[in-house]
C-alpha positions in Angstrom: 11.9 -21.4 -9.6 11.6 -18.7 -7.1 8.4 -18.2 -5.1 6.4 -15.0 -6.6 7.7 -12.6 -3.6 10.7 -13.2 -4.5 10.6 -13.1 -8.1 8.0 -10.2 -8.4 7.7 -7.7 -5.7 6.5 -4.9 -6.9 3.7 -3.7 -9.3 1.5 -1.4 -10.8 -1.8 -0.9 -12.8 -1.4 -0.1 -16.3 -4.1 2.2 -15.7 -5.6 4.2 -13.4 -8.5 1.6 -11.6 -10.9 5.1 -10.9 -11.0 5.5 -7.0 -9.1 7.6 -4.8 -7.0 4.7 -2.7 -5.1 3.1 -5.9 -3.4 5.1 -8.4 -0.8 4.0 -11.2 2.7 4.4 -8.8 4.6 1.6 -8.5 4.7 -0.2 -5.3 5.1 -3.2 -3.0 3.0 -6.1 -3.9 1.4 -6.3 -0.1 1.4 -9.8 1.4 -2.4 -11.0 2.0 -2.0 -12.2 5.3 0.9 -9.5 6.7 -0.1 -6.6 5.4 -4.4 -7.4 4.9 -5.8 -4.3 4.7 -3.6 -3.0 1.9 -3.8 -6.1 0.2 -8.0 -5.4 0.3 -7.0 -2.1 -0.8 -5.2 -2.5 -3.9 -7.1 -5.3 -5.1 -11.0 -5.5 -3.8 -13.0 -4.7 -6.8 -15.0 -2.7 -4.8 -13.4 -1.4 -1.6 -14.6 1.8 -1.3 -18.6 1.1 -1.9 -18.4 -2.4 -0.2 -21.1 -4.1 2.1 -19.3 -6.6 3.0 -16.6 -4.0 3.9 -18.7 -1.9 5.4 -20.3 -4.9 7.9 -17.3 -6.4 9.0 -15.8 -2.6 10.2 -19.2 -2.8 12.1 -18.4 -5.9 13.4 -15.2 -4.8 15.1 -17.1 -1.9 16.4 -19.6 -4.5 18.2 -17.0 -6.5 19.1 -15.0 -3.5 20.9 -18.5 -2.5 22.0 -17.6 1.0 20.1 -20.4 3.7 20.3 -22.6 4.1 17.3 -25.1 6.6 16.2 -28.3 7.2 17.3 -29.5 6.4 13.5 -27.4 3.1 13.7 -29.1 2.1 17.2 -32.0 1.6 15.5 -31.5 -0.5 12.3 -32.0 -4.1 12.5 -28.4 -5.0 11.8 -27.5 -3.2 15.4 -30.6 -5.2 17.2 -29.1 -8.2 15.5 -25.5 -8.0 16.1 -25.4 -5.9 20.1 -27.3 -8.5 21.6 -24.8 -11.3 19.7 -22.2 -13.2 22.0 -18.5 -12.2 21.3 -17.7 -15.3 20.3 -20.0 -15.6 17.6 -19.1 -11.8 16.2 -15.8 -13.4 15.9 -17.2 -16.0 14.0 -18.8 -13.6 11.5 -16.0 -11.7 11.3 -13.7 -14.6 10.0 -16.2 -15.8 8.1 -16.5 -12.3 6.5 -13.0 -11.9 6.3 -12.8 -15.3 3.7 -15.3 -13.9 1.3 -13.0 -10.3 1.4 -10.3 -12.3 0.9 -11.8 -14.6 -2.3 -12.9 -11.3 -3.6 -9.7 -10.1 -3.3 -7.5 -12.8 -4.9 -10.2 -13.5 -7.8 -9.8 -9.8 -8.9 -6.5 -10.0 -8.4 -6.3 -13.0 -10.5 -8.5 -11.4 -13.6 -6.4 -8.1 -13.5 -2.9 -10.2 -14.4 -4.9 -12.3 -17.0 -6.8 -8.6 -18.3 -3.1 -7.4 -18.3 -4.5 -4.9 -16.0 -1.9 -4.5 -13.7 2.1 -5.0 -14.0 4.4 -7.3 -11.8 7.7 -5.6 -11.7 11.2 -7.0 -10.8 12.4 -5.5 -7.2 15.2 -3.5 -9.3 14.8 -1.9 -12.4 17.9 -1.2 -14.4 19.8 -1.0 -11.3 17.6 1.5 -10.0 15.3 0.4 -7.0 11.7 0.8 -7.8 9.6 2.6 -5.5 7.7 1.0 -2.8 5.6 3.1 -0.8 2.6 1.4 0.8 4.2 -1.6 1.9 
């Protein structure tokens, strides 16, 4: 049997999922490791409104010692984290980055068994199928 990237490359959802990064086109099924941040994209629950999200693209930021507002400069999360060695932001951030990901393929997993989204074959009657985003 041939391994699902093979078999299935391409998909869509059946309907539109409500946000303004996913829509109903039909595109590359994005690797989850290769191409991560589309892979977040298409299947997060929540990408848009996410904390988790949200903290780990602050994490990079203290990690890259990127300027932040003065509002930010003042929270807790900023006293935290600036004053945190870079080797232990980098420790956050992978740690982070496994519940994205488990968020990620659990969703992923309920939209096939909801029949929420589509896997498509690569061609359709001898037509290639679109695949932007990939």
């Amino acid at each position: 049997m041939k391994n699902l990237s093979e078999k299935s490359t391409n998909f869509k959802y059946k309907e539109h999922p409500g946000d303004l990064f996913r829509g109903t086109a039909i595109v590359s099924l994005p690797d989850p490791y290769k191409n991560q941040e589309n892979f977040w994209i298409w299947f997060h629950p929540c990408f848009q409104t996410s904390q988790d999200v949200a903290v780990l693209n602050d994490l990079y930021k203290y990690l890259d010692d990127e300027w932040f507002d003065d509002d930010v400069m003042e929270t807790d999360d900023y006293n935290y984290y600036s004053t945190m060695p870079k080797d232990q932001i980098r420790d956050e951030i992978k740690s982070l980055e496994q519940v994205i990901y488990q968020d990620c393929f659990e969703n992923f997993y309920h939209l096939i068994l909801e029949g929420k989204i589509e896997l498509l074959p690569k061609y359709t009657r001898g037509i290639f199928a679109a695949t932007t985003y990939g």
